[in-house]
FILO-532983 format. One record per residue (C-alpha): residue in three letters; z, x negated, y. Coordinates in steps of 0.2 Angstrom, whole numbers, padded with zeros to 4 digits, always signed. Example, Ala and Ser with C-alpha at 12.3 -4.5 7.8 and 13.67 -1.06 7.14 Angstrom:
REM residues 2
ala+0039-0062-0022;ser+0036-0068-0005;
REM end
This chain:
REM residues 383
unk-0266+1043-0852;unk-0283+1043-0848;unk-0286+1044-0830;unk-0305+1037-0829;unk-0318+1051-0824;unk-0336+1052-0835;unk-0354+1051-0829;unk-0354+1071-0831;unk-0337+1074-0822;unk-0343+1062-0808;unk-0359+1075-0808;unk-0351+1088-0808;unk-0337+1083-0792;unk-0356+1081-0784;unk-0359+1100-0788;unk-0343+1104-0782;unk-0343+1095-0764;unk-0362+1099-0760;unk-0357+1119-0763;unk-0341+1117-0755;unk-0350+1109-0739;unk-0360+1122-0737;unk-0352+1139-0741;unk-0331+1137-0734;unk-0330+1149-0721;unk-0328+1146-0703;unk-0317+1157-0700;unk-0299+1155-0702;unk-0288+1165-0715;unk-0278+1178-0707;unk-0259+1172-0707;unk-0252+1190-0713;unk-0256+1198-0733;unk-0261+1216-0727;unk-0272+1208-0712;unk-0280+1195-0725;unk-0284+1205-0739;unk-0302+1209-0735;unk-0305+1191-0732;unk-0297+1184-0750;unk-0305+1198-0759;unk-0323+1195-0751;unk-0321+1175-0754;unk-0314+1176-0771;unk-0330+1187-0775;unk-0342+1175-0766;unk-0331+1162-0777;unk-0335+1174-0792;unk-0354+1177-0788;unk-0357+1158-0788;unk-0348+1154-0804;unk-0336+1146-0796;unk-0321+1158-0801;unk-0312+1155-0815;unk-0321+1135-0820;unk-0311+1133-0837;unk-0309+1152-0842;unk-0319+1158-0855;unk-0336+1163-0853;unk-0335+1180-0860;unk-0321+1185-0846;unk-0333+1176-0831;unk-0327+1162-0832;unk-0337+1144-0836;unk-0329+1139-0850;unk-0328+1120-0844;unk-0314+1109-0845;unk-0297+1108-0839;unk-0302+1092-0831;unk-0317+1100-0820;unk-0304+1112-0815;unk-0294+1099-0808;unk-0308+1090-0801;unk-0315+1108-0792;unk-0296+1110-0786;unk-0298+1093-0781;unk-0313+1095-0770;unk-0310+1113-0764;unk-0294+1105-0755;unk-0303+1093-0747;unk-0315+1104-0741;unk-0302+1114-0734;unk-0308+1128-0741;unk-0296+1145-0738;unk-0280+1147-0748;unk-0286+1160-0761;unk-0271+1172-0754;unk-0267+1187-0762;unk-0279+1183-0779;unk-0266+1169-0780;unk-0256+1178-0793;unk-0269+1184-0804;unk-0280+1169-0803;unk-0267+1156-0806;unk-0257+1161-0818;unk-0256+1180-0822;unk-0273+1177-0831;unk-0271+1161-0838;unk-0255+1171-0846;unk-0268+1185-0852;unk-0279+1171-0860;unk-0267+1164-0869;unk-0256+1180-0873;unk-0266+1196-0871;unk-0276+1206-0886;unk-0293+1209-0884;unk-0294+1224-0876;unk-0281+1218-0861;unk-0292+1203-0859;unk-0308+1211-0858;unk-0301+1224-0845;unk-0290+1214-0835;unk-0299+1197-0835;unk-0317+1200-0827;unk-0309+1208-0814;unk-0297+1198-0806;unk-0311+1181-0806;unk-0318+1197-0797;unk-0307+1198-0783;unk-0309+1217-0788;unk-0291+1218-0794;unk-0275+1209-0783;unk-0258+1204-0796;unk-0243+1202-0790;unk-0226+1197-0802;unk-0211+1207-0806;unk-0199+1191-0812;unk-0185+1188-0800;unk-0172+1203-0794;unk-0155+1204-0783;unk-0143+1194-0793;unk-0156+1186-0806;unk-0170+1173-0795;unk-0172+1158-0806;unk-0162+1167-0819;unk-0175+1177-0825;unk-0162+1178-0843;unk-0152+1189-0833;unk-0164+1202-0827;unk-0158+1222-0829;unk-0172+1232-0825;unk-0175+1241-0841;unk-0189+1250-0851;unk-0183+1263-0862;unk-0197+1266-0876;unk-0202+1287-0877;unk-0218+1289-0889;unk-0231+1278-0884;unk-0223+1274-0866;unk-0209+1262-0855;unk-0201+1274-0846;unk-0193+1260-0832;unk-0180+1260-0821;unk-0174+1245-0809;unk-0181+1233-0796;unk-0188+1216-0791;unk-0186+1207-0775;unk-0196+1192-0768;unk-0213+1199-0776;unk-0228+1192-0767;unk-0241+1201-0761;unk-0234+1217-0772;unk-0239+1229-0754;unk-0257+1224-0758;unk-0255+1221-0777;unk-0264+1235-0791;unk-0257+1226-0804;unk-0242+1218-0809;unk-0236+1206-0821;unk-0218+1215-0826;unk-0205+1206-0836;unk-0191+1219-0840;unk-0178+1224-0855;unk-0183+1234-0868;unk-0170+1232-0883;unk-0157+1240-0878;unk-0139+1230-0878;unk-0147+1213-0878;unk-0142+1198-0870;unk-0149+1186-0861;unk-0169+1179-0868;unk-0169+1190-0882;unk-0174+1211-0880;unk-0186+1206-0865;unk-0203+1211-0865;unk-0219+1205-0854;unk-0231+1222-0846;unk-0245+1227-0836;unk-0237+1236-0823;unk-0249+1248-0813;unk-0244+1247-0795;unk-0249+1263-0791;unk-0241+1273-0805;unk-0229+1286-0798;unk-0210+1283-0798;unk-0216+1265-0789;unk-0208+1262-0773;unk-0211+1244-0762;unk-0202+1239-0744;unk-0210+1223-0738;unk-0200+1210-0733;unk-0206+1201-0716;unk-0199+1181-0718;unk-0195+1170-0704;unk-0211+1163-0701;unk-0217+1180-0695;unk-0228+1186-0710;unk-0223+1199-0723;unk-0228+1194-0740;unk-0215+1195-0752;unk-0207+1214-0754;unk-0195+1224-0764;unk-0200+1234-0779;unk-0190+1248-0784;unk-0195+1259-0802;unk-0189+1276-0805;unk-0194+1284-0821;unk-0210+1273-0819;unk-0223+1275-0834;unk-0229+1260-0844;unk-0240+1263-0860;unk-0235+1252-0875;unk-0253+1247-0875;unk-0248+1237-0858;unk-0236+1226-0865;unk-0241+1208-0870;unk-0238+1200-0884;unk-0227+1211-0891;unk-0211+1220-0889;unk-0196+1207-0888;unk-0207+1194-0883;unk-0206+1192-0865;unk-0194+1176-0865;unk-0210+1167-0874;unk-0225+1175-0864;unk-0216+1169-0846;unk-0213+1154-0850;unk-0229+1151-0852;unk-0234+1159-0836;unk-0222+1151-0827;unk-0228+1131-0836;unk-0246+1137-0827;unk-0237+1139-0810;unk-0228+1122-0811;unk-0240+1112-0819;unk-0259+1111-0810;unk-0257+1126-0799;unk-0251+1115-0786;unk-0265+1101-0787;unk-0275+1106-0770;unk-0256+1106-0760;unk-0254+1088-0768;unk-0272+1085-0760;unk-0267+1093-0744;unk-0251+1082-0744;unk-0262+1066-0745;unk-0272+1072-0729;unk-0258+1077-0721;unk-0250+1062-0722;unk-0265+1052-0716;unk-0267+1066-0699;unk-0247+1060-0698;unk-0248+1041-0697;unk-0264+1044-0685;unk-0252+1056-0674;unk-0239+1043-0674;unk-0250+1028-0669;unk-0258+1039-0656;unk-0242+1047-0648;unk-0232+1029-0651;unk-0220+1034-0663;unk-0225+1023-0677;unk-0215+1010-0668;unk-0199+1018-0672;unk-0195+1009-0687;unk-0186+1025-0694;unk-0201+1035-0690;unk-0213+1021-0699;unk-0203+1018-0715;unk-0201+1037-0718;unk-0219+1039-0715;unk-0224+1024-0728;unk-0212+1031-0740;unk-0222+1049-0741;unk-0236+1040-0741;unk-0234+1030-0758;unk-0224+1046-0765;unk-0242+1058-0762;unk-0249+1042-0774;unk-0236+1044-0789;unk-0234+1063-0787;unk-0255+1060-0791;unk-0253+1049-0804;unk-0239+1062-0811;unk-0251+1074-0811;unk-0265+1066-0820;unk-0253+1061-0833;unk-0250+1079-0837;unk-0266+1084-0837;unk-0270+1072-0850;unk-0255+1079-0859;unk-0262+1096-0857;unk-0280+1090-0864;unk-0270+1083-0880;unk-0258+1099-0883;unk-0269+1115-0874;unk-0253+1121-0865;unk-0243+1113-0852;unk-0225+1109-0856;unk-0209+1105-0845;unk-0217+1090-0838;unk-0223+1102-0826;unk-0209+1106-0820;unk-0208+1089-0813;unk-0221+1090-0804;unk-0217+1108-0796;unk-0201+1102-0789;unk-0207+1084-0783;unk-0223+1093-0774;unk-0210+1105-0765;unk-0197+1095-0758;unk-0212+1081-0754;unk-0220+1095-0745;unk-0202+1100-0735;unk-0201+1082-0728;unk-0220+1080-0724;unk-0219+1098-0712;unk-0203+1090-0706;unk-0209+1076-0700;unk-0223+1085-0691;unk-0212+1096-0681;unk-0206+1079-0676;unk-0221+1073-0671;unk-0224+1088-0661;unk-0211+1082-0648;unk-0212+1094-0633;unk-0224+1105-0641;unk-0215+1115-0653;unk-0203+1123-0638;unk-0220+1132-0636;unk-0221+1141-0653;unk-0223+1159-0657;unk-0224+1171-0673;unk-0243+1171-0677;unk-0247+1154-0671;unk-0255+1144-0686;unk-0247+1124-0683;unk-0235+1114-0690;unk-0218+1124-0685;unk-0225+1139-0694;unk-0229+1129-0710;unk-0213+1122-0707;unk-0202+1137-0708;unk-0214+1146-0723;unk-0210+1128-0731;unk-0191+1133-0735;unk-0199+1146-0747;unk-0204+1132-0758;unk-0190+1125-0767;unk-0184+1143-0771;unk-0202+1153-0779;unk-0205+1149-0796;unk-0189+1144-0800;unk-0176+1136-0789;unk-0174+1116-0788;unk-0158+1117-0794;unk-0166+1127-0809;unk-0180+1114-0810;unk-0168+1099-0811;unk-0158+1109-0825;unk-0176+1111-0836;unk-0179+1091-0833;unk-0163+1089-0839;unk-0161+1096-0853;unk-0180+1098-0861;unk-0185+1081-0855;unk-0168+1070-0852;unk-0162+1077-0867;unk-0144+1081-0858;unk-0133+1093-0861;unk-0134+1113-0854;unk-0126+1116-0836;unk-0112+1128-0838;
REM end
């Protein structure tokens, strides 16, 4: 592992604070999807306009073309800039494209890519459904080929952002009578296509992000699908190993600040002299150091192989439930404060509640624990 930095990295984090200090908005992100959208589309393109969209992608797409590495090191500073959470471009920008790069032909690349560094066109992802989350094997909404078209019937649940969303990355059946990973396929859904129906979903923080996505009769042209029919076990896996592996960097930066606002917090209020208090504290604290270290390490795997692996999914699950205890133990903190929290509010109940979300997208961590297990620990399948 190889976790030193070169003359031209260190350069280049220089170019990255210097245009981070003078360019993060002043203004805060709206908390809500629909109410946010003008601001995450208007920053991705300011993002875009800059070249700083898309630092490893390649060049032909808009992108820079640089290393993975100074894409961990613009994620790195961007978080402690605390520059705005991308929002609604999350989808597209951090792993529906990387998907494309890797997976897509030519001609779904040159479309698709440009645009979303763009912020011109919002993603969102039709993986999980009633009665098969994490389980993506299971899924039953079905594309029945006619001519040069899916014809698809079914729905998604849990799809973020799909209210806002003009594109979606659809994972679906398209052999009939298979079972399981085999007879899925991986397609560019159009949000807008007739026969597409979506009922937000308001969570109990207050915001309405996720939604249900209903398809009747829905249209998909062949040309949509990626990576060919029967492939879609294989293509979202590898969409799903960019979610879990450095798509979480800037909250492990976060985490580090947030633990350092904590221990202040507690000095200043007095808590830190409850030895419960201080040890839990200290113990998050060294954890936000290995979950770093953890993270270089597959990064450096990533540089060796090209594509991240199930080491990532390490890193997803420690990252959530890491993330669970730090924005429990600031509602602590708060003491008499929280009783004053309503919907809307932007502190640390609200980032507590949205919090629970965490251990259940991108793949439960009970379905993370069963990937370490078996691709990593080598043990056998849970039944």
């Amino acid at each position: 592992m190889d976790i030193g930095f070169s003359p031209e990295e260190m350069r280049f984090r220089d170019e990255c604070r210097d245009w981070l200090q003078s360019n993060v908005p002043l203004e805060k992100r709206p908390i809500d999807a629909a109410d946010a959208i003008g601001f995450d589309k208007a920053w991705q393109r300011r993002l875009f306009d800059a070249g700083w969209a898309g630092i490893n992608w390649p060049t032909a797409y808009g992108g820079r073309g640089l290393s993975i590495v100074q894409q961990v090191i613009w994620l790195e500073e961007y978080a402690k800039a605390h520059a705005p959470w991308i929002g609604a471009n999350f989808v597209g920008v951090n792993h529906g494209g990387p998907t494309l790069i890797l997976n897509a032909s030519e001609a779904q690349k040159s479309y698709h890519l440009t645009r979303i560094l763009q912020g011109e066109a919002i993603w969102c992802q039709g993986f999980s459904e009633p009665g098969a989350g994490s389980d993506l094997a299971s899924i039953k909404t079905r594309g029945r080929i006619e001519g040069d078209e899916l014809v698809v019937n079914g729905s998604k649940i849990w799809t973020s952002f799909a209210h806002v969303a003009d594109w979606q990355e659809l994972v679906l059946r398209t052999e009939e009578g298979s079972q399981r990973h085999a007879g899925l396929s991986w397609a560019i859904c159009d949000m807008h296509a007739p026969g597409i129906t979506i009922r937000p979903i308001r969570k109990m923080s207050g915001q309405t992000e996720f939604a249900e996505v209903f398809y009747d009769d829905v249209r998909i042209p062949l040309s949509n699908v990626v990576g060919g029919l029967g492939n879609g076990w294989k293509v979202a896996m590898s969409t799903l190993s960019f979610e879990r592996g450095t798509g979480f960097i800037a909250e492990q930066v976060r985490a580090g600040q947030e633990i350092a606002e904590l221990i202040a917090t507690a000095r200043a209020n007095g808590m830190i002299r409850d030895d419960g208090i201080a040890d839990q504290l200290a113990q998050m604290r060294a954890e936000v150091a290995a979950l770093r270290a953890m993270t270089y390490r597959n990064i450096s795997e990533v540089v060796r192989t090209g594509q991240p692996g199930p080491e990532a999914s390490v890193i997803r699950l420690f990252t959530a439930e890491l993330g669970q205890r730090l924005e429990r133990m600031a509602v602590l903190l708060m003491g008499e404060d929280m009783i004053d929290f309503a919907y809307g509010d932007d502190n640390a109940v609200q980032d507590y509640l949205r919090g629970f979300a965490s251990t259940i997208a991108g793949g439960t961590a009970q379905i993370q624990r069963d990937i370490i297990g078996e691709r990593l620990l080598g043990l056998p399948k849970s039944r």
